[in-house]
C-alpha positions in Angstrom: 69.9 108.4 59.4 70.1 105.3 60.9 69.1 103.1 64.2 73.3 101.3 64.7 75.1 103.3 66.7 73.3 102.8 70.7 73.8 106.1 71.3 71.0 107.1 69.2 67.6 107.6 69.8 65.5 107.1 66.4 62.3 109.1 67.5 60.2 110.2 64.7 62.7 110.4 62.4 66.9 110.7 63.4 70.4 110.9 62.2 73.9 111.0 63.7 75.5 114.4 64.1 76.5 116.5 61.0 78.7 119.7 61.1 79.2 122.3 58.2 81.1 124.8 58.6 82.2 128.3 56.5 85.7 128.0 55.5 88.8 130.7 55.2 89.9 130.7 52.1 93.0 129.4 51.6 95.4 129.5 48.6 99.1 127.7 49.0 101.9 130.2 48.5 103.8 131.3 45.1 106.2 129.4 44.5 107.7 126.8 42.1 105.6 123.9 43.6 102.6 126.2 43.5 102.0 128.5 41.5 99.8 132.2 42.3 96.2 131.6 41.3 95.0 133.6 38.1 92.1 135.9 38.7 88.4 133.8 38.5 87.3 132.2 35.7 84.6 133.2 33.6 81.4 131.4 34.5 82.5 131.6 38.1 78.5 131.8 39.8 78.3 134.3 42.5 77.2 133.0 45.9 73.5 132.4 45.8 73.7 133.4 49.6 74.8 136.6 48.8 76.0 137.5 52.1 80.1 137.0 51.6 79.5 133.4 53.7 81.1 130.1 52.8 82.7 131.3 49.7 85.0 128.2 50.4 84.4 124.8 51.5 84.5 124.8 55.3 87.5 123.8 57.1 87.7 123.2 61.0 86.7 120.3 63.8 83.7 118.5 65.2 83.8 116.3 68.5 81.3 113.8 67.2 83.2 111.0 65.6 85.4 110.9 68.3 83.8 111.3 71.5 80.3 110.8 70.3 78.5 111.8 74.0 81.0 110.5 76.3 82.5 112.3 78.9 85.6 113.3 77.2 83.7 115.6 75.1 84.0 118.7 77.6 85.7 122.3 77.7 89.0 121.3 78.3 88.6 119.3 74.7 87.3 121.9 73.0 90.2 124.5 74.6 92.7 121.4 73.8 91.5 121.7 69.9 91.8 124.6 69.7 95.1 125.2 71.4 96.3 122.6 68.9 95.3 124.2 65.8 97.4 126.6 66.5 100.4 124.9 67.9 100.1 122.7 64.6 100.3 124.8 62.3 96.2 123.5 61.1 95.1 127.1 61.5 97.6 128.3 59.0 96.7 125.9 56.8 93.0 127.2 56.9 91.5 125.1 59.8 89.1 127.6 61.0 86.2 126.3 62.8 85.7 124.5 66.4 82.1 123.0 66.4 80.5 121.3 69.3 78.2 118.9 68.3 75.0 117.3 70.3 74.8 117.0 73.8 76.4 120.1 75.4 73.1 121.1 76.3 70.4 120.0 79.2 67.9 118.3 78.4 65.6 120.8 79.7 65.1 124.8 79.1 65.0 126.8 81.6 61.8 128.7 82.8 62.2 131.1 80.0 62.6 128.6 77.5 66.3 129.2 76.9 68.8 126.8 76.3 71.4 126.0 78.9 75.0 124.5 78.8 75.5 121.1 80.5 77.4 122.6 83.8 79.4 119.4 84.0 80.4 119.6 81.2 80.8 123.4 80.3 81.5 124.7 84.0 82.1 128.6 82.2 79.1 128.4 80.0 78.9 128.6 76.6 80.0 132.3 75.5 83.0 131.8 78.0 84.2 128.8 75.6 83.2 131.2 72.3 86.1 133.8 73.2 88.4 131.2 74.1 88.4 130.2 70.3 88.1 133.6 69.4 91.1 134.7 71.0 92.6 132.3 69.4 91.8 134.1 66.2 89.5 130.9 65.2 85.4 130.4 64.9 83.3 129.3 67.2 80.2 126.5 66.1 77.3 124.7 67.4 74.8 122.4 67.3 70.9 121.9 67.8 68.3 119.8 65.4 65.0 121.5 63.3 62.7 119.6 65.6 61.7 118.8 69.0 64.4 117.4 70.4 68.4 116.4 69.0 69.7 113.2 67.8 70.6 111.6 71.0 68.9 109.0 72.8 68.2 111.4 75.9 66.6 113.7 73.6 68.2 117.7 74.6 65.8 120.2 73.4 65.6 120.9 69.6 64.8 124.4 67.6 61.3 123.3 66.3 59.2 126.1 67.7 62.1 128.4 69.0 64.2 129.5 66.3 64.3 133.1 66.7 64.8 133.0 70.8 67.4 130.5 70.3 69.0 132.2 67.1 69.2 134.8 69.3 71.0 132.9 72.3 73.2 131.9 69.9 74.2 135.1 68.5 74.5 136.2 72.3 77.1 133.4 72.6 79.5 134.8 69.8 78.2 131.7 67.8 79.8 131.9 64.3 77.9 128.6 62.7 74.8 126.7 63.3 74.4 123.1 62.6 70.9 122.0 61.9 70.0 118.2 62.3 66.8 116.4 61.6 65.6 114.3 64.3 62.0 114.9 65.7 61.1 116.7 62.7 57.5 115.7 63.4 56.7 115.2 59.5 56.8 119.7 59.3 57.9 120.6 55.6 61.8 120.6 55.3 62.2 124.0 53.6 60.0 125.4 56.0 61.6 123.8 58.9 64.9 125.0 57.5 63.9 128.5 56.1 62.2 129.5 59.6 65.8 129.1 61.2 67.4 131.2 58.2 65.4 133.8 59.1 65.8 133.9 62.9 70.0 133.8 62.1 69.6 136.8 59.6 67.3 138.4 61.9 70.5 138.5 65.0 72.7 140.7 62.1 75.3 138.6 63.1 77.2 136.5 60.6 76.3 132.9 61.1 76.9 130.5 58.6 73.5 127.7 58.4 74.5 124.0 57.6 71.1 122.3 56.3 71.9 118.5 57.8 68.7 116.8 57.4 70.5 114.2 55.6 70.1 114.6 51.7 66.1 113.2 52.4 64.7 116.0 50.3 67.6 116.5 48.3 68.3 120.2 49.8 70.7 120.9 46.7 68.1 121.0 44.9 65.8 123.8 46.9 68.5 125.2 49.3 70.7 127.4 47.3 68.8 130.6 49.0 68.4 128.9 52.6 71.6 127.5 54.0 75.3 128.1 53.0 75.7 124.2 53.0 73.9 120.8 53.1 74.4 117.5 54.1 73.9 115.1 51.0 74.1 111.4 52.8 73.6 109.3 55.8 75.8 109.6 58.8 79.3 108.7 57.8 81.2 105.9 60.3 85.1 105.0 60.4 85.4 102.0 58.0 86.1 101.7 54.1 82.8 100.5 53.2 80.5 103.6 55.0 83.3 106.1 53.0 83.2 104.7 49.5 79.0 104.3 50.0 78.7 108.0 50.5 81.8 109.1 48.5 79.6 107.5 45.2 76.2 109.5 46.5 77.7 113.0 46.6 80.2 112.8 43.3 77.1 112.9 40.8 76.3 116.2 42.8 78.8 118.4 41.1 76.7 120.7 39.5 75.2 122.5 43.0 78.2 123.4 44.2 79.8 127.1 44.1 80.6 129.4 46.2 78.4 130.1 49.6 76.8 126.6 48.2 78.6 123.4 49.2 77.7 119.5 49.1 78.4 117.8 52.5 79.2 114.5 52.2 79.9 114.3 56.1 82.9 114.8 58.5 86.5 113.7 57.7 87.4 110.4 59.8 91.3 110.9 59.5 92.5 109.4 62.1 90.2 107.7 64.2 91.9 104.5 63.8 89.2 101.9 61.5 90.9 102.6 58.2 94.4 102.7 56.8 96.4 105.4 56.1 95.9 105.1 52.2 92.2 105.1 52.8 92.6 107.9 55.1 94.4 109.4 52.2 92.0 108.9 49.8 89.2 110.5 52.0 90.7 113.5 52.3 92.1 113.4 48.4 88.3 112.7 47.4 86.6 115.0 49.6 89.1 118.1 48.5 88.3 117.2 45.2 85.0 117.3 45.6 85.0 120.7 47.3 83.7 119.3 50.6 84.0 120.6 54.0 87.1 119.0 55.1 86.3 119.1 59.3 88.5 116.8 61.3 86.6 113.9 63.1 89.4 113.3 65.2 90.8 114.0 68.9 93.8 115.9 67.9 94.9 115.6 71.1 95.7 111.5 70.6 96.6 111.8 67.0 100.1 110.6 65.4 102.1 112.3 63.0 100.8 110.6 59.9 96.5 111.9 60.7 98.8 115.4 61.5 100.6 114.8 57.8 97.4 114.2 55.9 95.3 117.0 57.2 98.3 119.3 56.9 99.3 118.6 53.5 98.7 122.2 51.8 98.6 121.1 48.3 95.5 119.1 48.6 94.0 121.6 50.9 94.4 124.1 48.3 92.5 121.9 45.6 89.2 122.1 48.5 90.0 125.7 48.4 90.4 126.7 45.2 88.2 129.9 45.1 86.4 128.9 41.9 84.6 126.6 43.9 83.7 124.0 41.2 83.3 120.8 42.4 84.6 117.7 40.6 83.7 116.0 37.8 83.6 111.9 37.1 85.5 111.9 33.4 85.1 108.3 34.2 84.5 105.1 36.0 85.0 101.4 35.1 85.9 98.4 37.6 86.8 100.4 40.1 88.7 102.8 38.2 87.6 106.3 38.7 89.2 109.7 37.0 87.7 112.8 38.7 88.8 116.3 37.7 88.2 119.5 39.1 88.5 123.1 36.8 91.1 124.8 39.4 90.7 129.0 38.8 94.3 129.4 37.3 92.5 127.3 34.5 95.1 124.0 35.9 93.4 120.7 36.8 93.2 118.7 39.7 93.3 114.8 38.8 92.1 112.2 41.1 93.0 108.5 40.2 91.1 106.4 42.7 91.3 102.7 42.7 87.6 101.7 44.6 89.0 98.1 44.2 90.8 95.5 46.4 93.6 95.2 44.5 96.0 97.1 42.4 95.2 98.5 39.0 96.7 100.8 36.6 94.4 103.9 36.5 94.7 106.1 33.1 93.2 109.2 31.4 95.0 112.4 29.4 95.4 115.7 29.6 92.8 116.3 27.2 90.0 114.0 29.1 90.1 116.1 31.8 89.9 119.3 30.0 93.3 121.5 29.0 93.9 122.4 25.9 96.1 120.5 23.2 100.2 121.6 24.6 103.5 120.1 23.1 104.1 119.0 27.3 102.1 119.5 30.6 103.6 120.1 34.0 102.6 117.7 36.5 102.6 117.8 40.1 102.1 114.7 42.5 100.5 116.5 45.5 101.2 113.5 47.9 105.1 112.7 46.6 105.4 116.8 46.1 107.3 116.0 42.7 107.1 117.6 39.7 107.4 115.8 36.2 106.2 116.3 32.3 103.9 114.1 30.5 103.5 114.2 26.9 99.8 114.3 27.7 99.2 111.0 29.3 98.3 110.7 33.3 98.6 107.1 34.5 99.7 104.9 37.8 99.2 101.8 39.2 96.9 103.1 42.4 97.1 100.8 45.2 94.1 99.0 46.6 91.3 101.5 47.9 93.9 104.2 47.0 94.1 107.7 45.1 96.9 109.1 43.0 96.0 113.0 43.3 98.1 115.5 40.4 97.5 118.9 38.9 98.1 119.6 35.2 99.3 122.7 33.9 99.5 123.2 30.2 103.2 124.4 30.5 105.8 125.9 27.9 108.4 125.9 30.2 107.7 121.7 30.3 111.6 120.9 29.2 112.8 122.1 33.1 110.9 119.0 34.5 112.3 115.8 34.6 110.1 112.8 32.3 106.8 111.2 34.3 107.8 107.8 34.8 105.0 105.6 35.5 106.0 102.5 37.5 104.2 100.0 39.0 103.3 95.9 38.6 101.2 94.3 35.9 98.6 93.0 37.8 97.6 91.7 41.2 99.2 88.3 42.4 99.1 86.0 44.9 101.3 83.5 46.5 102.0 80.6 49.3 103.9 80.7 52.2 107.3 79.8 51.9 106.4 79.0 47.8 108.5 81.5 45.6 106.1 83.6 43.1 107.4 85.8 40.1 106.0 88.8 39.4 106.8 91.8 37.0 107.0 95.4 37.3 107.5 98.1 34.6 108.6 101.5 34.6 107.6 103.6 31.5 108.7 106.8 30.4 105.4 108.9 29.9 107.1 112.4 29.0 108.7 114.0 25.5 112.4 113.6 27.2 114.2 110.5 27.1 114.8 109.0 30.6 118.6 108.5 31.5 120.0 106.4 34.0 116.8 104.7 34.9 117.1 102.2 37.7 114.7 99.9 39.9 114.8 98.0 43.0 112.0 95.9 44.6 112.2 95.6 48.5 109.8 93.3 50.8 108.6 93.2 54.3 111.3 92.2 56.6 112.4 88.3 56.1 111.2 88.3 52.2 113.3 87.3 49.2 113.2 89.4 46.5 115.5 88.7 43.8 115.6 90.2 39.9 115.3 87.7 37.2 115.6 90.1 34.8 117.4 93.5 33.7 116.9 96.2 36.4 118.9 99.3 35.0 118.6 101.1 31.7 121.0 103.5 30.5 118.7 105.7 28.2 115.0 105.2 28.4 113.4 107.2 25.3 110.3 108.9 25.8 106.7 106.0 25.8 109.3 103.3 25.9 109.2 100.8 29.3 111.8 98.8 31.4 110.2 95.6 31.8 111.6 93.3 35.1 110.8 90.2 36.3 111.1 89.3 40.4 110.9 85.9 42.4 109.3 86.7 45.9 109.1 84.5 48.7 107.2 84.7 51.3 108.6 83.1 54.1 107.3 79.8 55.7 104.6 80.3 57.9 103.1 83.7 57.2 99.8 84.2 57.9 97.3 85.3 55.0 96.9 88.4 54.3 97.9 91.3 51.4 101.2 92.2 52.2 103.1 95.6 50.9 106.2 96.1 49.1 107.8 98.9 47.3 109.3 99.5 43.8 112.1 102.1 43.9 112.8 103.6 40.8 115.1 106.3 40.3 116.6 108.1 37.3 118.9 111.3 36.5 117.0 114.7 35.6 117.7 116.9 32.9 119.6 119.2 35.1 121.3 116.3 36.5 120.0 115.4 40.0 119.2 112.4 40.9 115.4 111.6 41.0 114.2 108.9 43.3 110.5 108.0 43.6 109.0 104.8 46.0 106.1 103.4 44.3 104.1 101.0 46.7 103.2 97.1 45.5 101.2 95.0 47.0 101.0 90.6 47.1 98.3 88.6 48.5 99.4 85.7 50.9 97.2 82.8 50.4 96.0 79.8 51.2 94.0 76.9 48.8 90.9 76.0 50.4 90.3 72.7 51.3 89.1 69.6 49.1 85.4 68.7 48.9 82.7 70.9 51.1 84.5 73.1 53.3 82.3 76.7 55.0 83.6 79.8 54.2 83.3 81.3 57.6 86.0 78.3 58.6 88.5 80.1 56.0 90.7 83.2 55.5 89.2 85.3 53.5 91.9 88.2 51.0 90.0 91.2 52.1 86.8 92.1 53.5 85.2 95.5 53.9 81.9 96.8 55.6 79.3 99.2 56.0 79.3 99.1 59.9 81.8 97.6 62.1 84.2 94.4 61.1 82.4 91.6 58.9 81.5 88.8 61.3 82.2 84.7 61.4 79.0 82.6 62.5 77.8 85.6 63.9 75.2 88.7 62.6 77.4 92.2 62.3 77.5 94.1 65.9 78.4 97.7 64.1 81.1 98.0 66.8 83.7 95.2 67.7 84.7 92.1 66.6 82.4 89.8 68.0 79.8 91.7 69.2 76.6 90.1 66.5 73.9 88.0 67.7 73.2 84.4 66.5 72.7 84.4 62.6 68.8 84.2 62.1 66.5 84.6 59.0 63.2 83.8 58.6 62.8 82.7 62.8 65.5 79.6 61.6 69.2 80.1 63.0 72.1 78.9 61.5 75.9 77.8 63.6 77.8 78.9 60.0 78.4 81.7 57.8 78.9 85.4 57.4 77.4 88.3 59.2 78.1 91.8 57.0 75.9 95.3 57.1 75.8 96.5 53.4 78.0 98.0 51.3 80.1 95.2 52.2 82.5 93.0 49.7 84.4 89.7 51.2 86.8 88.4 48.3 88.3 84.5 49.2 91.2 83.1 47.0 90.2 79.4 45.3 93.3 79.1 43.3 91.2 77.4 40.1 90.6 74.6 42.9 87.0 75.0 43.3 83.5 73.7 41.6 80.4 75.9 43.1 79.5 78.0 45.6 76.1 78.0 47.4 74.5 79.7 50.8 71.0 80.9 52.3 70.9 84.7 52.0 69.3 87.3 53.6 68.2 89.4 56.2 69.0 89.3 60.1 65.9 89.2 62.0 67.5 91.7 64.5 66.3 94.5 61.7 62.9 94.1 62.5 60.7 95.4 59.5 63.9 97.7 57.9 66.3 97.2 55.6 67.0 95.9 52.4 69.8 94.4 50.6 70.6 92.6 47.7 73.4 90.0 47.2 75.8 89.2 44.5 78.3 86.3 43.8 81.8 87.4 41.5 84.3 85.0 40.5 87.2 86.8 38.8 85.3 89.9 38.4 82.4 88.5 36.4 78.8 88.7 38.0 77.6 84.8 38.5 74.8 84.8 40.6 72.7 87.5 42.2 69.2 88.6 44.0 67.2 91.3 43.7 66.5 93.8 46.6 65.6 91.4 50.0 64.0 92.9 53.0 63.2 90.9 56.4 59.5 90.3 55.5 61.4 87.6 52.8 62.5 83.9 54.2 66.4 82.8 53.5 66.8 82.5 49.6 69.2 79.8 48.4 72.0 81.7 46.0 74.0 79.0 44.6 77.2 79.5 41.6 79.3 77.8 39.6 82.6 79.3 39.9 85.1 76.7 38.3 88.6 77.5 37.5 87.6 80.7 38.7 91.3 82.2 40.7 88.9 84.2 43.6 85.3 84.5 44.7 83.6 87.5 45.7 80.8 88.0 48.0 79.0 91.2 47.9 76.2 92.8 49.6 74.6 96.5 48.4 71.9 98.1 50.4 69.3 97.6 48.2 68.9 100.8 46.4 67.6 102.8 49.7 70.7 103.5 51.6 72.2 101.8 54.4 70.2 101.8 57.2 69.2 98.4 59.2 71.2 96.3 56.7 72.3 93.5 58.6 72.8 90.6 56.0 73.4 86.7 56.4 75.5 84.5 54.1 74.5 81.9 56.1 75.8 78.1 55.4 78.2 79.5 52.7 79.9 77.1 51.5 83.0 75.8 48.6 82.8 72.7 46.9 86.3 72.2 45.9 
């Protein structure tokens, strides 16, 4: 719940629009890439529902990240979605569900207090939109709040008071799913807000899955097993890194409430939608099937490229969310930014998540063992994004881009001699260079199979108008099993490109046991920079390596706007305004290169008056990845606090912002006069 986005009307209480839906399950078909599921595990729980309902994580589409209530939402979208999950091949894939979200309603009943369809919107009515789904052999959802009115700033009429007339309506409608919001809750009792609507759906006799979204407040996982089939376990998601990884690390130590008919929502899927890259899209959805989420597209298929179509079609990782022993995964472990998830899979295999939170490249390892198989001479291991196979002697490892996830499945295998050798390949660390200033860096490729490696090979390629050349050895004839081709490269960056982190790509390619040549891309990454200037110089006047947000873009002499670039208010704390600094909502993170050039860093901290009495956040200085200065939780009652640092020698600087401890609502936070003495 929160008070950013305009749209929204905070009322008593209030949240942004959350869907759950029941899924079809979905297994990927036998074959040699994947193999049939065994019959469950035992310990599989039985759906606390008991009604057959949800018994895998719900797949489908909801209008709200996309259109939020703007004209485009309408029923020639919801036709057009549907349409496309079918001409796409998404419904094959298990996309079941086509949800409307808030505002399709008016805001007023009618005389006899029944809802009715915005006419400008939904010319046919309701029920007419309902078959059209159905006859495309797909589900049919919708959307009202457990209180007086719904989310939206105009306020459209809410259950509180009507459940079993409306239950009722929507049963009429052919209305497979309800979504249950939170706003104008007017302080009732959640479970007995919530339970009062299980009863009116139950009471129709028609099979409705309930999604509990009132926002994780009153931790429904832990009451809600015997009321809804799922529950929302965060704040609204939004499309940017920050909002994703903020609510990715809220739902994760949830594991244990998840099963079948009982799923942990961490919100909708914002593939697509434009305000992340694809390898953060790709991590969403590689974290969120891990974590048995709903996986429900927050995107207007109708404007989407290939690549949004390639990531929410890809079957593999689909079938990890579906898996129908319905665990949820596990954190085997998470240090720096390095975080090993894995998820029991009911042919007793294991999905493997290797998620880099961090800006910057690291190499990400755990084993076989870790994660739970038993001790095996050689494991089978399948790259569900590459769709290779290879054998590892037990290790799992890879240099995981920034903000990236490498997502496997390990079989203990007999058969592990048919697969070619895992060859882990990537750089040795991060690095950073100048402009038209050649850099070396060094890559490796190690063989982490029982098999020596033959004919191993590697090539390094750049962004167009790069030098790459090898300084080194780039070809080994045999390559025996934990053994590593080392090679050295001098890149240049040519004269005049603007900082930023630039991609590259390590080719490495090798001959199988069979024979066939192997070829894998591995991506690396460099960091153009520039060395700040001498003496006292403000940050906001400087560009910064990488910079990620709760809401909207991270600002320059400006508070955060949520939205575009641009669109904060004067930086104010404490009634005092200030011409210089940095405007961010919390999570956020800014990272600035110093090169070993700079002395200290200092700045007046806090929040934006704009938040009124909300919020809190607390700030934090890094140089180099070690913690040098920090506050404790800040709210707006608090006048600018001076957070100086001594960050000498140090080769970057790191300014981050958390929420405080209370989520991130109303976090709008000032580094205000920030400044480098260098």
């Amino acid at each position: 719940m929160r008070s950013s986005p305009p749209f929204r009307n905070r009322g008593v209480a209030a949240g942004v629009a959350c869907v759950l839906l029941s899924g079809l399950a979905y297994a990927a078909p036998a074959s040699a890439a994947s193999p049939p599921p065994a019959p469950l595990a035992r310990g599989a729980q039985a759906p606390a529902m008991g009604d057959g309902l949800a018994l895998t994580p719900p797949m489908g589409f909801n209008n709200w990240n996309s259109t939020h209530c703007r004209p485009e939402f309408n029923e020639a979208m919801v036709k057009g979605i549907a349409d496309i999950f079918v001409s796409k091949g998404l419904k094959e894939v298990g996309y079941e569900y086509v949800n409307l979200d808030d505002c399709w309603a008016l805001p007023q009943r009618d005389a006899d207090g029944k809802l009715v369809a915005d006419p400008v919107r939904f010319p046919n009515g309701i029920k007419a939109v309902a078959d059209y789904v159905h006859s495309k052999g797909l589900k049919f959802g919708i959307y009202t709040s457990a209180g007086t009115k719904t989310c939206d700033r105009i306020g459209f009429p809410g259950g509180l008071g009507h459940e079993y007339s409306d239950a009722r309506q929507f049963a009429d409608w052919g209305v497979d799913y309800l979504k249950y919001d939170n706003c104008f809750n007017q302080g009732v009792d959640a479970k007995k807000r919530y339970t009062t609507m299980r009863d009116a759906l139950r009471a129709t006799g028609r099979p409705i899955v309930f999604s509990i979204c009132e926002w994780g407040e009153n931790k429904p996982w832990e009451w809600a097993s015997d009321v809804g089939h799922l529950w929302r376990t965060t704040g609204d998601i939004n499309d940017s890194w920050g909002s994703t990884l903020a609510i990715m690390k809220k739902n994760l130590p949830l594991h244990a409430y998840a099963k079948p008919g009982n799923w942990n929502d961490p919100d909708m899927l914002e593939v697509g939608n434009g305000g992340m890259s694809d390898t953060e899209y790709r991590t969403q959805f590689s974290m969120w099937s891990i974590m048995a989420a709903p996986l429900l597209i927050g995107s207007d298929l109708r404007k989407a490229d290939e690549k949004t179509f390639e990531i929410l079609g890809n079957r593999e990782v689909v079938a990890v969310d579906q898996d129908p022993l319905g665990r949820q995964g596990e954190v085997i472990s998470s240090e720096a930014g390095r975080w090993v998830v894995a998820k029991e899979m009911a042919d007793g295999s294991r999905a493997v998540a290797l998620f880099n939170e961090s800006d910057r490249p690291q190499r990400i390892a755990t084993t076989a063992t870790d994660v739970g198989l038993p001790q095996a001479r050689g494991y089978r291991m399948r790259d569900l994004w590459q769709h290779t196979d290879a054998v590892t002697a037990g290790t799992v490892a890879a240099t995981v881009p920034a903000h990236g996830t490498v997502l496997v499945r390990l079989w203990a295998d007999r058969d592990w001699k048919s697969y070619p050798p895992a060859l882990e390949a990537g750089q040795t660390d991060a690095w950073f260079t100048e402009a038209g200033v050649p850099a070396e860096v060094s890559t490796t490729v190690t063989n982490l199979g029982r098999q020596k490696a033959e004919s191993v090979s590697v090539d390094l390629t750049g962004p167009a108008g790069w030098t790459v050349v090898a300084t080194s050895r780039t070809v080994s004839e045999v390559l025996p099993a934990g053994r590593t081709l080392r090679t050295t490269w001098r890149v240049t960056a040519p004269a005049g490109t603007r900082p930023d982190v630039y991609g590259l790509t390590l080719t490495v390619a090798h001959r199988s046991p069979g024979g066939v040549r192997v070829v894998r891309e591995q991506p690396v990454s460099a960091g153009v920079v520039v060395l700040p200037p001498p003496g006292v110089s403000f940050l906001s006047d400087s560009p910064w390596l990488s910079a990620t947000n709760g809401w909207g873009p991270v600002e320059k002499d400006f508070s955060v706007g949520e939205a575009a670039s641009g669109d904060g208010g004067p930086l104010t704390i404490g009634g005092t305004r200030y011409t210089k600094g940095l405007g961010v909502h919390a999570p956020s993170a800014v990272e600035y290169y110093l090169g070993g050039e700079c002395f200290s860093f200092s700045a007046k901290v806090g929040l934006d008056d704009e938040t009124g009495a909300r919020g809190t956040a607390a700030f934090e200085v890094w140089a180099d990845g070690r913690r040098v200065a920090a506050t404790g939780a800040l709210t707006n009652a608090l006048p600018a606090q001076h957070l100086s640092a001594v960050v000498a020698g140090a080769e970057t600087i790191r300014l981050v912002v958390t929420d405080g401890g209370d989520g991130m609502s109303y976090d709008h936070a000032d580094w205000a006069d920030a400044t480098l003495d260098c």
